[in-house]
LUMVO-256728 format. One record per atom (N, C-alpha, C): atom name; x negated, y negated, z. Coordinates in nm, 4 decimals, m for minus. Each point is the difference from the previous one (the first is absolute). Layout:
# residues N
atom x y z
CA X Y Z
...
# end
This chain:
# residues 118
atom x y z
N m11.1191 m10.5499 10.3173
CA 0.0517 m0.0257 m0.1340
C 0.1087 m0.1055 0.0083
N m0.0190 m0.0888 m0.1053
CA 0.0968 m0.1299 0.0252
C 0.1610 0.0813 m0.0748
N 0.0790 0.0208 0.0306
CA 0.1048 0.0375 m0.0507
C 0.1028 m0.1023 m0.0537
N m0.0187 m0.1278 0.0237
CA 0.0551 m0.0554 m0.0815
C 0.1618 m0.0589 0.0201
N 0.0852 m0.1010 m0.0186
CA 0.1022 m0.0052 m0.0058
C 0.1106 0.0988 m0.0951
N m0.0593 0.0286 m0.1228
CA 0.1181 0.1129 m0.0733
C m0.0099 0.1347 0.0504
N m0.0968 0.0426 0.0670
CA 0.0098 0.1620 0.0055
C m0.0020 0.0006 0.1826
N 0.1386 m0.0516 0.0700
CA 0.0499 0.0007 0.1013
C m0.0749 0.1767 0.0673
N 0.0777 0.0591 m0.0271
CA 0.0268 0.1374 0.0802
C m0.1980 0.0866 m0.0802
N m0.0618 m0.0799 m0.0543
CA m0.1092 0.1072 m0.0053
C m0.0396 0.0919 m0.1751
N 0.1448 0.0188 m0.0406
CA m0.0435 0.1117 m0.0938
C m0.0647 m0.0237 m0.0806
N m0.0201 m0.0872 m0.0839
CA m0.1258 m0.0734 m0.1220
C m0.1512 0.0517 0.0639
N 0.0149 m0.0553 0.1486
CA m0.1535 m0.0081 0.0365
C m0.0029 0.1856 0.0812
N 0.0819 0.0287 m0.0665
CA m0.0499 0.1853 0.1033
C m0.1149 0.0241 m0.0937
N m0.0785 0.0907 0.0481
CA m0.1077 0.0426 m0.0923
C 0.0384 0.1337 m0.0139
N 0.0854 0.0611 m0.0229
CA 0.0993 0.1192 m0.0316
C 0.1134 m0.0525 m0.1351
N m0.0275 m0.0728 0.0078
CA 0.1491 m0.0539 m0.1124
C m0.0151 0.0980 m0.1226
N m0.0934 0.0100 m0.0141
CA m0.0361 0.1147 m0.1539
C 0.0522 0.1335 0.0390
N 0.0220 0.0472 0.1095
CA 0.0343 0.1404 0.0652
C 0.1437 m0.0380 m0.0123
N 0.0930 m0.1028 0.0303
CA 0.1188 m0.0075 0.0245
C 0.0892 m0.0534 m0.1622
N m0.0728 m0.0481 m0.0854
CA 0.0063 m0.0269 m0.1177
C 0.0349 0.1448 m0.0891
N m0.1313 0.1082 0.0063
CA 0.0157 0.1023 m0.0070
C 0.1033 0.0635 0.0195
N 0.0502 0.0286 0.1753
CA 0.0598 0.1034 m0.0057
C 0.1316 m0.1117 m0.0457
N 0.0459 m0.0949 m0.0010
CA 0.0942 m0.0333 m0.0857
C 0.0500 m0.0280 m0.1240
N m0.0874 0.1286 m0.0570
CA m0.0283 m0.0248 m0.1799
C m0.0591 m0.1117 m0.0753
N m0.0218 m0.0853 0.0557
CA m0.0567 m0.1118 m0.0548
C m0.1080 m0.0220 m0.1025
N 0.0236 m0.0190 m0.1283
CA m0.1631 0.0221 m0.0671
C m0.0855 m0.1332 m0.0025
N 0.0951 m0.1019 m0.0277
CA m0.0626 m0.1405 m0.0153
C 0.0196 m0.0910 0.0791
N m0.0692 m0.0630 0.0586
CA 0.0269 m0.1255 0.0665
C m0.0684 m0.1102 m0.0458
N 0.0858 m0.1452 m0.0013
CA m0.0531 m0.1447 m0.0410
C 0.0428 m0.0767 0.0784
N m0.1282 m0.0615 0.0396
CA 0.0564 m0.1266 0.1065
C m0.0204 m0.1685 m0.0492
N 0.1258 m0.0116 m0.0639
CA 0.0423 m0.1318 m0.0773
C m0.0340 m0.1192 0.1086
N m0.0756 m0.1241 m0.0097
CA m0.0039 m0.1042 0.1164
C 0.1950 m0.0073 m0.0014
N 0.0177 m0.1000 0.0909
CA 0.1099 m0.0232 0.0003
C 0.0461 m0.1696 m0.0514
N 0.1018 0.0451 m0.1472
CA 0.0111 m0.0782 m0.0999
C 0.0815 m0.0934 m0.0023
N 0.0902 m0.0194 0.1713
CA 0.1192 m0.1060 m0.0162
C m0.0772 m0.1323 0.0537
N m0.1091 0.0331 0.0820
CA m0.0501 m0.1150 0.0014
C m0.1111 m0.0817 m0.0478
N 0.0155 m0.1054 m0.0678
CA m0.0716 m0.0113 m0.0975
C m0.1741 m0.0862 0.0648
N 0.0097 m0.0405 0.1131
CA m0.1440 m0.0406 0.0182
C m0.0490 0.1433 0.1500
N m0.0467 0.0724 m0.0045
CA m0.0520 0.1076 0.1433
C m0.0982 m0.1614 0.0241
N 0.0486 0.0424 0.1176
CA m0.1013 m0.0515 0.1518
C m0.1581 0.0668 0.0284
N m0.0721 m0.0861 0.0322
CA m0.1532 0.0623 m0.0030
C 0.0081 0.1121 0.1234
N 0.0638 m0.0017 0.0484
CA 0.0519 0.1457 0.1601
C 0.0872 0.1118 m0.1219
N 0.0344 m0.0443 m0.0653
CA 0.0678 0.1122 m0.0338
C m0.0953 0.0733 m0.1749
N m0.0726 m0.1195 m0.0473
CA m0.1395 0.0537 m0.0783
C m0.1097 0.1015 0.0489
N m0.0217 m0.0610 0.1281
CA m0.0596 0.0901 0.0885
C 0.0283 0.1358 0.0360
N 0.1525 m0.0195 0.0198
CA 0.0793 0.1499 0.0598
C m0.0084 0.1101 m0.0978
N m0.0018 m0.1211 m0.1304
CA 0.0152 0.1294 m0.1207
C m0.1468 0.0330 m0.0642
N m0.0905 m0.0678 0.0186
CA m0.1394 0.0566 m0.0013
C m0.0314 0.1079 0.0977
N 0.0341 m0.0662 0.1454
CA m0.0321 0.1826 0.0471
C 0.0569 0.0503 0.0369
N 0.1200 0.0281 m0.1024
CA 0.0853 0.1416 m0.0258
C m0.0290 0.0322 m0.1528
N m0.0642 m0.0276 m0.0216
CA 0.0160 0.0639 m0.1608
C m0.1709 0.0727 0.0235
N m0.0587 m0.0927 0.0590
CA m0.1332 0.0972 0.0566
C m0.0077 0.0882 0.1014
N 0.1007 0.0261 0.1190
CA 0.0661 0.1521 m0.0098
C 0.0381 0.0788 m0.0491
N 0.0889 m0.0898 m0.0805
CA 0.0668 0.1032 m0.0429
C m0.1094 0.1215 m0.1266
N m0.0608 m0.1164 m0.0821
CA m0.0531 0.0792 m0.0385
C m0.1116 0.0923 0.0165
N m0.0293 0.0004 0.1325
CA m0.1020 0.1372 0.0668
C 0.0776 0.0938 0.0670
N 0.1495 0.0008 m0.0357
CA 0.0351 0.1618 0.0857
C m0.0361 0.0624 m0.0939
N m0.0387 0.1191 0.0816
CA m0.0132 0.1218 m0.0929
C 0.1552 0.0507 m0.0818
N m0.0249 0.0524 m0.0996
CA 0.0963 0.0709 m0.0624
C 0.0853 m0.1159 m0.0786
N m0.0245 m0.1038 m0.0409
CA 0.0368 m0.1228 m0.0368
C m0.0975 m0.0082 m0.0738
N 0.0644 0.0039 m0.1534
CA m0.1150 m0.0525 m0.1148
C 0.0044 m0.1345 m0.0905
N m0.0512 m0.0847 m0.0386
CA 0.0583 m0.1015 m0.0554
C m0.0111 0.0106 m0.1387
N 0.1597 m0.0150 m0.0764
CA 0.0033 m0.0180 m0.1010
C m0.0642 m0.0820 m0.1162
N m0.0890 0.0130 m0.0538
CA m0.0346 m0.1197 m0.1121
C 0.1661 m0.0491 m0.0845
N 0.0256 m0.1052 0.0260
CA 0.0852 m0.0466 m0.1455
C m0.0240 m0.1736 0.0427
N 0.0981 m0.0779 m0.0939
CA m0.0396 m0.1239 m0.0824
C 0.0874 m0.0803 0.1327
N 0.1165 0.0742 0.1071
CA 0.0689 m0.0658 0.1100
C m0.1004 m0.0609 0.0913
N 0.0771 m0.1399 0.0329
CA m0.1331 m0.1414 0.0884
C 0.0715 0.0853 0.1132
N 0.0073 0.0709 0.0710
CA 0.0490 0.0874 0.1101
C m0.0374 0.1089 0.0186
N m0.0972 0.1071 0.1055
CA m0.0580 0.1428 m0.0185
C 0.1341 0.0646 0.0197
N m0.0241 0.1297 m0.0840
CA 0.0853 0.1053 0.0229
C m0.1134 0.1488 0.0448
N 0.1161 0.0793 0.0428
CA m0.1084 0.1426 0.0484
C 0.0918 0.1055 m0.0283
N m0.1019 0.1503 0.0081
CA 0.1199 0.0803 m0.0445
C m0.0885 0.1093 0.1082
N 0.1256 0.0573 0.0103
CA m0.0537 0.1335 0.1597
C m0.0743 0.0727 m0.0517
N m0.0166 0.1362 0.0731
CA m0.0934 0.0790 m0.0295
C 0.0571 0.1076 m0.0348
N 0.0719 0.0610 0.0846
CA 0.1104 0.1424 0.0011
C 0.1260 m0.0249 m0.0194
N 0.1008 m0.1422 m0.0029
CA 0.1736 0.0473 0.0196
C 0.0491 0.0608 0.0208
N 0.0832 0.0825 0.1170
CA 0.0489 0.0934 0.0562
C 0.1304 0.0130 m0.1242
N 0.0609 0.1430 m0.0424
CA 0.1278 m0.0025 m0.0976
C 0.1101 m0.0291 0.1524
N 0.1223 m0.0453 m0.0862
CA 0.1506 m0.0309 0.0814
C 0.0009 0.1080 0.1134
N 0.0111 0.1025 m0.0788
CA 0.0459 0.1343 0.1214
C m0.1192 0.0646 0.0285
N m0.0291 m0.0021 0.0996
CA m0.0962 0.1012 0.0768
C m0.0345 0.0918 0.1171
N m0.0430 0.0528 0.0433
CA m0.0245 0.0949 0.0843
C m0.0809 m0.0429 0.1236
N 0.0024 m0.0336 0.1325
CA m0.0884 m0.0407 0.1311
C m0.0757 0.1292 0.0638
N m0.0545 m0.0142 0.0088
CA m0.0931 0.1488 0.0515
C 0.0278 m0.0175 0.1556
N m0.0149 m0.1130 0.0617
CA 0.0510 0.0120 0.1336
C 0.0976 m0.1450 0.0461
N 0.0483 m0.0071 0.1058
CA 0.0875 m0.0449 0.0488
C m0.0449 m0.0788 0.1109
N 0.0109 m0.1347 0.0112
CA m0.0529 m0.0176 0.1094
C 0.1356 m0.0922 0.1027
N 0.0083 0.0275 0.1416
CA 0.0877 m0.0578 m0.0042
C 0.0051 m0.0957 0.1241
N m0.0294 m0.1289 m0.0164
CA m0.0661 m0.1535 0.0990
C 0.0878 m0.0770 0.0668
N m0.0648 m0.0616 0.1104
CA 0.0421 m0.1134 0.0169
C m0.0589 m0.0733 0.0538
N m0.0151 m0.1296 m0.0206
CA m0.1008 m0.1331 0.0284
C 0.0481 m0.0398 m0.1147
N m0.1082 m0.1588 m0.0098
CA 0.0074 m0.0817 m0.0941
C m0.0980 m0.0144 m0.1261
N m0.0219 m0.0743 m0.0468
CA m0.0629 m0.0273 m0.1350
C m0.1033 0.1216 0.0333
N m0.0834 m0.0614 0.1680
CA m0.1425 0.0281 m0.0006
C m0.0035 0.1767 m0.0439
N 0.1046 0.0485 m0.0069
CA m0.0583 0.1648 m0.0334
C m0.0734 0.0032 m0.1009
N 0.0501 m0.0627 m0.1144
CA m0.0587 0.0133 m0.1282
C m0.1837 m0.0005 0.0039
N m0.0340 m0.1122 0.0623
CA m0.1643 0.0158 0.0258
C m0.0206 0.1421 0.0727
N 0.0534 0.0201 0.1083
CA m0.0484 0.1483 0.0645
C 0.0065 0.1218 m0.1024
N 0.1565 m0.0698 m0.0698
CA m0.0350 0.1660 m0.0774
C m0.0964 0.0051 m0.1068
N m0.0494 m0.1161 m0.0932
CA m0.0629 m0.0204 m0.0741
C m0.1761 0.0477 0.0379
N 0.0045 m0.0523 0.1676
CA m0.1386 0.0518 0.0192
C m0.0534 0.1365 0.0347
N 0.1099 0.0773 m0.0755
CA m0.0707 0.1655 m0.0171
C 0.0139 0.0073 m0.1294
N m0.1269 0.0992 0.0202
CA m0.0486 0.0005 m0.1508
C 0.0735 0.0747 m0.0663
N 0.0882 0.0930 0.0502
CA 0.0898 0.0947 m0.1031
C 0.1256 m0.0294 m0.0065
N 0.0531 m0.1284 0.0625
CA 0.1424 m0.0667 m0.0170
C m0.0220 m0.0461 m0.1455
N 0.1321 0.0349 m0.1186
CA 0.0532 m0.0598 m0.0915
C 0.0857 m0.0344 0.0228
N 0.0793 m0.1148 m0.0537
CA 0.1046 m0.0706 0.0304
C 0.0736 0.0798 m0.1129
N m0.0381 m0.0043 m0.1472
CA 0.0828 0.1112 m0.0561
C 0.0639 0.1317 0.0402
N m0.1025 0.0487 0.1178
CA 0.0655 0.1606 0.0183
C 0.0521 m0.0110 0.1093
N 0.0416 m0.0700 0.0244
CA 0.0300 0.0037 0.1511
C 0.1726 m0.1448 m0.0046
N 0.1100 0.1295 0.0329
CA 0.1368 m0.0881 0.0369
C m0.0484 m0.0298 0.1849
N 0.1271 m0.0984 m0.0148
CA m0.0021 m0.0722 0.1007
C 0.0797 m0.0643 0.0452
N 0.0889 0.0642 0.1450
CA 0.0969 m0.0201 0.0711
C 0.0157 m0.0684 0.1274
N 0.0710 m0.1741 0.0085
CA m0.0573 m0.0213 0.0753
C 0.0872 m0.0013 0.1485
N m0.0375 0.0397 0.1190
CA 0.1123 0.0201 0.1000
C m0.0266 m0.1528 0.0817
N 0.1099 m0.0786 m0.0160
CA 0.0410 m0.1262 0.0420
C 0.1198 m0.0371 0.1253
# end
């Protein structure tokens, strides 16, 4: 996946972003091109063609119909402010956990806090 010059560290292109959107209450998301500069570069036309065609195949990411030249999406579940973790998990490594934990099938990122020992 080409990740692009704006999304340095990854998170745009996680294919989890709808899980982390979620558990951070999030209902809507819009991804505006970026408006200070007034001609985009054909590398950076590109970048934003295939991210907006990621983006829009995660699951749990729906796209809004309205009249904005920019897609917007809205989650599936939104976690409320205060909530309850059913378990505790408590790590250490880097980014890469997130794929390991993701690849069991009964990991939620909602139910599950997470402490990390550094």
């Amino acid at each position: 996946m080409i990740d692009g010059d704006y999304d340095l560290f990854g998170f745009l292109h996680d294919g989890h972003i709808s899980d982390w959107y979620e558990l951070l209450g999030i209902k809507y998301i819009f991804y505006p091109p970026y408006e200070r500069q007034k001609t985009p570069t054909k590398k950076e036309l590109a970048e934003r063609k295939i991210f907006e065609n990621f983006i829009s195949k995660i699951p749990g990411l729906g796209k809004i119909n309205s009249s904005l030249s920019f897609p917007g999406y809205e989650t599936g579940d939104p976690q409320p402010r205060i909530y309850i973790q059913e378990k505790i998990l408590f790590l250490v490594g880097g980014e890469e956990i997130y794929k390991k934990l993701f690849a069991f099938k009964n990991f939620a990122l909602e139910k599950s806090g997470m402490v990390f020992l550094e």
